[in-house]
N, C-alpha and C positions, 0 to 999 in steps of 0.2 A: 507523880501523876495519878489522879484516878481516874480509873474506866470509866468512859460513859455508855458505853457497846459496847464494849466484851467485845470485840473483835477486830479485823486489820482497821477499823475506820478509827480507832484510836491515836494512831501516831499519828494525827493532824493535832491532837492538843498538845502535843509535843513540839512537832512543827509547826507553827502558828504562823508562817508567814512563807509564802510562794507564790509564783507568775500561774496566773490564768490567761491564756491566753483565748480567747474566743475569736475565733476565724474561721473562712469560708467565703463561698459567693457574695453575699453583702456587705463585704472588705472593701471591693470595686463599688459601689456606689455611697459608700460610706457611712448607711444611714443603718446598719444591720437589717431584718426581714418586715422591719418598718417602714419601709421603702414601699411595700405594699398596700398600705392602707393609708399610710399619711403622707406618701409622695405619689400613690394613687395608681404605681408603676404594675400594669395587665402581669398576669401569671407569665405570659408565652414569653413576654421581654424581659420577666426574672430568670427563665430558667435557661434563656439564650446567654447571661451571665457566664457561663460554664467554657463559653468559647476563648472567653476576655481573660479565664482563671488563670493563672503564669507567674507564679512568683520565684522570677528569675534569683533574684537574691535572696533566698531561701538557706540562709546558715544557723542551723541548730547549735553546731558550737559556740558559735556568736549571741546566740541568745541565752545558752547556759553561760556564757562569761557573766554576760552585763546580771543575770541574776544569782547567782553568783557574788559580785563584786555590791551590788545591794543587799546582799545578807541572806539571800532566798534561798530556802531550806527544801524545795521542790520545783515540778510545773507540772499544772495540770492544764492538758490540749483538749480543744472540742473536735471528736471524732464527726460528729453529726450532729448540727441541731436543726429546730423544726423544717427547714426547707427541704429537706431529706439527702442535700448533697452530703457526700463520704468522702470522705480524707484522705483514704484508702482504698487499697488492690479490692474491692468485696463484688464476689460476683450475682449478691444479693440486686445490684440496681446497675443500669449502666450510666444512673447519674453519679458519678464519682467524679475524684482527683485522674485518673489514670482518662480519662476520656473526657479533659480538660486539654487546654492548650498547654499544661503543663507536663502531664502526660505522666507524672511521676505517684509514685507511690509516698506523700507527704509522711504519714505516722510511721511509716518504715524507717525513715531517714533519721527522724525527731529519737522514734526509740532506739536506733541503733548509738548516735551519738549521748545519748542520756547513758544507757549500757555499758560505754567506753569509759563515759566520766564518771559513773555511780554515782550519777544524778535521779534522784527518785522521779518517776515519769507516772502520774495518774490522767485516769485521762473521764473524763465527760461523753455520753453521748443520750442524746436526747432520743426518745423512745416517741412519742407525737413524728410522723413524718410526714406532712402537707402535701409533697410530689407523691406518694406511694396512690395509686388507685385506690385502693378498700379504704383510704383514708376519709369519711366524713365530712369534709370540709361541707361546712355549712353557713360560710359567708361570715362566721363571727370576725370578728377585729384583728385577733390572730393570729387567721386563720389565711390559706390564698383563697380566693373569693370564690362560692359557690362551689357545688362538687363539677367535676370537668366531665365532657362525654368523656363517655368508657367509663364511668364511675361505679363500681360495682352495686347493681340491683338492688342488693341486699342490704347494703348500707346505705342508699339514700328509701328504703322503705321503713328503714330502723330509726332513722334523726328525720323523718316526713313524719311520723307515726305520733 
């Protein structure tokens, strides 16, 4: 193998093949955070998603089998992408998993059983978070539409400017 990084991000040209799983809120309407612009669905009825969130059958062992038994050399979970839901216990937001109707700590679980099987666990999180206030949002395509009251001053005078 040669390095392309010099660093841990190497043993992906190694491993060349693992489950990505990308999940969260837009699981339940199946359309991911495109739901917002191209099924046209308001901020307030996305982020009320979080009630619906419950994924009773939620077996990590079960999914490192089946990847696993297809040859798959990791998985890599999304902590967080742009709707700014969390996956996890963080006391950074109270939109998370733990204050879903699942109520559970998802990446706890994921990482505990990857640990047991020494199953390599990378994980994704999206740095953009649309629900955080200071966030910008400025109606692009992307984006949840328009910045919302309580938008912080300073950032709709910085993308108004």
């Amino acid at each position: 193998m040669i390095p392309k990084f010099n660093d841990a991000r190497d043993v992906f040209f190694e491993r060349r093949f693992g489950l990505f799983v990308h999940w969260g809120l837009y699981a339940i309407p199946a359309w991911h955070e495109q739901i917002l612009w191209r099924g046209k669905m308001k901020r307030k009825e996305y982020e009320q998603l979080i009630h619906r969130f419950n994924p009773e059958r939620f077996y990590p062992d079960e999914w490192i089998d089946m990847a696993q038994a297809a040859g798959m050399q990791y998985l890599c979970f999304t902590t967080k992408h742009h709707d700014g839901f969390c996956l996890w216990n963080t006391g950074y937001t109270d939109y998370n998993v733990m204050h879903s109707a699942y109520g559970k700590d998802l990446l706890a679980e994921l990482a505990e059983a990857c640990k047991q099987r020494n199953f390599p666990l990378s994980l994704y999180y999206s740095c953009p978070d649309w629900h955080h206030p200071n966030y910008p949002n400025q109606g692009r395509h992307h984006e949840m539409f328009g910045p919302r009251a309580g938008t912080s001053r300073i950032w709709r005078n910085i993308t108004t400017s």
